[in-house]
N, C-alpha and C positions, 0 to 999 in steps of 0.2 A: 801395364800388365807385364811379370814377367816370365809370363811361359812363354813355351818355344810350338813355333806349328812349322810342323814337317809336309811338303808335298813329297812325294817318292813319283816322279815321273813329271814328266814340261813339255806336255804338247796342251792346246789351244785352248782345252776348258781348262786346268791346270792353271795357267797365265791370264786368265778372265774372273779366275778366281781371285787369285793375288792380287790382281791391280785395283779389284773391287775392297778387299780386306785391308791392303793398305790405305787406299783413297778412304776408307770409312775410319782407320785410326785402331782400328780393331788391333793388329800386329804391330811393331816397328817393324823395317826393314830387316833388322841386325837380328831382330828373335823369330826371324826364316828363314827354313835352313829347305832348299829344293837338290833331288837328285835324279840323273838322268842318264844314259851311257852316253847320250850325242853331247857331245865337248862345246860346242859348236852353239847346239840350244841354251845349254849353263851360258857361255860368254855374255850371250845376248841378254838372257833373262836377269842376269848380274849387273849390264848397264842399264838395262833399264829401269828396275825397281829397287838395285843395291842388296838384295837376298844377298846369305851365304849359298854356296854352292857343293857339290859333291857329286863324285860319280861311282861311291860308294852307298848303297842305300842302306850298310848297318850304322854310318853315323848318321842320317836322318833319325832310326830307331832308336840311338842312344840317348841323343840331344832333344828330341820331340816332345811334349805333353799332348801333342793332337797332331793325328798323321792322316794326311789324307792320302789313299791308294787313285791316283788319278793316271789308270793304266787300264790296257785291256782289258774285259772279263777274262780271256785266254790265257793270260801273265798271274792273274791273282795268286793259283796255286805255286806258282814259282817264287813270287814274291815275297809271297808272308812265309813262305818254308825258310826263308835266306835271313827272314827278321824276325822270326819268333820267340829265338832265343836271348833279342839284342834288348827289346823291347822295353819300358817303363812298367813298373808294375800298375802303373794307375793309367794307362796311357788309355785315348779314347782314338780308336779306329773310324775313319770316316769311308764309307765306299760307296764311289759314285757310278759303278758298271750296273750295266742291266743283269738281272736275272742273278745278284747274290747277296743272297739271304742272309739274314742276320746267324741263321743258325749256322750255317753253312761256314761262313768266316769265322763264328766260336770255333766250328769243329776244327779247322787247319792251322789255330794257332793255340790248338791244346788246350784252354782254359778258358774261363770264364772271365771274357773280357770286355773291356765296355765297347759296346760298335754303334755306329750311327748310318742305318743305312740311304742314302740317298739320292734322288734319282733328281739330276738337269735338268735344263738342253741347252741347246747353242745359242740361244739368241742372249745367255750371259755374253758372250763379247762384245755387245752392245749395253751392256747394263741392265738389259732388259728379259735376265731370267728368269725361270719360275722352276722354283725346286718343291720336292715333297721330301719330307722327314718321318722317318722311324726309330727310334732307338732301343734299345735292346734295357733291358730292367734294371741294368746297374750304373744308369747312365745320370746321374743325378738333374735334378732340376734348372740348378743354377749351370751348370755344365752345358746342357740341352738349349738354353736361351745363348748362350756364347756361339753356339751354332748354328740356331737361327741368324742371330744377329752377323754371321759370317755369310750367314747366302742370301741375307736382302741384302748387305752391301752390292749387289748387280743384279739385282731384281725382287722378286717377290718371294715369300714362303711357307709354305704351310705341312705343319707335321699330321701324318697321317697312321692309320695302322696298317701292318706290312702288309694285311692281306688285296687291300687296296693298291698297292705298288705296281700289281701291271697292268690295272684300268689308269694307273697314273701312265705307265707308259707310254702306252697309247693317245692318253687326251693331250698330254703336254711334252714328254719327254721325246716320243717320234713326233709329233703334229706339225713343228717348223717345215717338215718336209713336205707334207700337203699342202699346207699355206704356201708355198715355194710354188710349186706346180702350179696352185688356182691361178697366182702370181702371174707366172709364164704363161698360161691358159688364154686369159685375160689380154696382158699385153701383145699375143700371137695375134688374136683376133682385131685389136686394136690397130697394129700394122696391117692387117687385112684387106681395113679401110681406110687404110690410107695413114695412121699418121707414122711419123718416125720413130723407131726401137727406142730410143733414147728416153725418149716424151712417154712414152707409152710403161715403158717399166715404172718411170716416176711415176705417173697416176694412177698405174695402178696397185703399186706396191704404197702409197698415203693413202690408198681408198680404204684397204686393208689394217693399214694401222689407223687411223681415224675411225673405221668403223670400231674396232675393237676398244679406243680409247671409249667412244660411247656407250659402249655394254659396262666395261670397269666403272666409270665416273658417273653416269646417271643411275646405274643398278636398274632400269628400264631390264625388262625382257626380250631378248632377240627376239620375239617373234613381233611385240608391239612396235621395236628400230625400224623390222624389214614395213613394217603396215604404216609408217609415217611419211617411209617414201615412193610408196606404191598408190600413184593417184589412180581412180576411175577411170579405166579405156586408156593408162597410160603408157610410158616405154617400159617402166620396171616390172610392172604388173604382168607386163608380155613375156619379159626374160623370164621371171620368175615362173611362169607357166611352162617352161620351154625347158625350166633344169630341171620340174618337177618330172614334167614325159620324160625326162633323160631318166630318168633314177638318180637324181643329184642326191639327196639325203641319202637312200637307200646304198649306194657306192661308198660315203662316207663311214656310215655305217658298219659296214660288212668290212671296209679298209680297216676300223680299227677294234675291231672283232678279231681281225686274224693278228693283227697285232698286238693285242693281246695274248691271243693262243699261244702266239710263239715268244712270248714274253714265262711265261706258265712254264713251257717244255723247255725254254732255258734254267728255269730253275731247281729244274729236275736230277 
C-alpha cells in the first residue's frame, strides 16, 4: 500500500495504535508520518517503530491520505484550524476524542470532508481493544474496511451509527475503569483474608478476564455463566445475594447512565 497514515499527536493510544497497524502490515514504517511538540516522545517513538517524525503538524497534513487526530477533545479546535488549509483533498479524518461529532469536525475544517468518527479505550495497549465506528457519507466502502482493518489490528471492531456513540462510551470506551475498581474491590477483600496483594491482583484480575473470555467464546448468556457456578446453598450463590442487597446492578447502571449524559452534553 502506498498511502501515507498521519498520527498528529504520540501519547499512549496514538503508540498502541501504530504498533498494532504495523504488526498487522497494514502500513510500512517509512509510509507514517507522526507529529508531536514533545521532542522527546518523536525520539522514542522513531526507535521504536522506525515512523517518520515531525514537530510540525502541517506536514503530517500534507503527506497524509488518513490522519488520525489522537489529541485532546480540548485541542481539536486548535488543531484542525492550524491544518485545514494544509490538508489532501481526498484526505479521510479519523477522530478518536469523546464527544466530537462527525458534524462538528465538518464544520471546523470548512468543507465537506470524509471523517471517521471513533471511539476506543485503553486496553488497545494490550492488543486487546474494542473500538466502535462511524463515518460520515463520503467515506467510501472500500476506504471504511481499511479502517476497520486498522482497529482490529489491537483488538476488536465494530462500526455503528453516531447516534449510538455515547451508549458506546459508556459500555466500552469509560468501562476499563469500572472493571479497574471491581478489580481492586475484589483483590482489597482478598488481602482482607489474608492472602498477599500480589496473589490477590493476579486472581483476580484472570477471573475477570477468563470470565469475559467465556461470554465472547461460548456466546452463552451472562446470566446462564453466572447460574453454572452458583451451586444450591453454595458460596457463589451467597455473594451473589449479597451484591444484589447492595444494589450491585443498580450502581452499574446508573454509573453508566451518567456517563452517558455527560458524553451527550459533551457534544453539545
Amino acid at each position: 500500500m502506498n498511502k501515507i497514515l498521519g498520527f498528529i499527536g504520540n501519547g499512549n493510544m496514538g503508540r498502541a495504535m501504530m504498533g498494532g497497524i504495523i504488526k498487522a502490515g497494514l502500513f510500512k514504517p517509512e509510509n507514517i508520518i507522526v507529529s508531536d511538540i514533545n521532542e522527546k516522545s518523536l525520539k522514542e517513538v522513531k526507535e521504536e517503530h522506525g515512523v517518520k517524525t515531525t514537530v510540525d503538524n502541517k506536514d503530517v497534513a500534507k503527506e497524509a491520505d488518513i490522519i488520525i487526530l489522537s489529541v485532546k477533545p480540548n485541542l481539536y479546535p486548535l488543531i484542525i484550524s492550524g491544518i485545514k488549509d494544509s490538508v489532501k483533498e481526498d484526505v479521510i479524518i479519523i477522530t478518536i476524542a469523546a464527544g466530537k461529532c462527525i458534524e462538528d469536525t465538518e464544520k471546523q475544517f470548512g468543507r465537506d470532508i470524509k471523517v471517521v468518527r471513533v471511539m476506543p479505550n485503553t486496553p488497545a495497549l494490550v492488543g486487546e481493544g474494542m473500538s466502535a465506528l462511524c463515518p460520515s457519507k463520503s467515506v467510501a466502502e472500500e476506504e471504511l474496511k481499511l479502517i476497520v482493518d486498522m482497529f482490529e489490528s489491537f483488538g476488536e471492531a465494530e462500526i455503528v451509527d453516531e447516534y449510538l456513540m455515547d451508549a458506546v462510551t459508556s459500555v466500552s470506551g469509560s468501562s476499563p475503569a469500572y472493571v479497574y475498581i471491581f478489580i481492586e474491590a475484589m483483590a482489597d477483600a482478598a488481602v482482607l483474608d489474608g492472602l498477599p496483594r500480589d496473589k490477590a491482583y493476579k486472581m483476580a484480575a484472570q477471573a475477570v478476564l477468563g470470565s469475559a473470555k467465556m461470554v465472547l467464546e461460548t456466546g452463552m448468556h451472562p446470566g446462564a455463566l453466572k447460574d453454572m457456578v452458583s451451586s444450591p446453598g453454595g458460596t457463589t450463590i451467597e455473594a451473589v445475594a449479597t451484591l444484589e442487597e447492595k444494589g450491585f446492578r443498580d450502581a452499574v447502571i446508573s454509573a453508566m447512565k451518567a456517563c452517558t449524559k455527560k458524553s451527550k452534553e459533551m457534544s453539545k
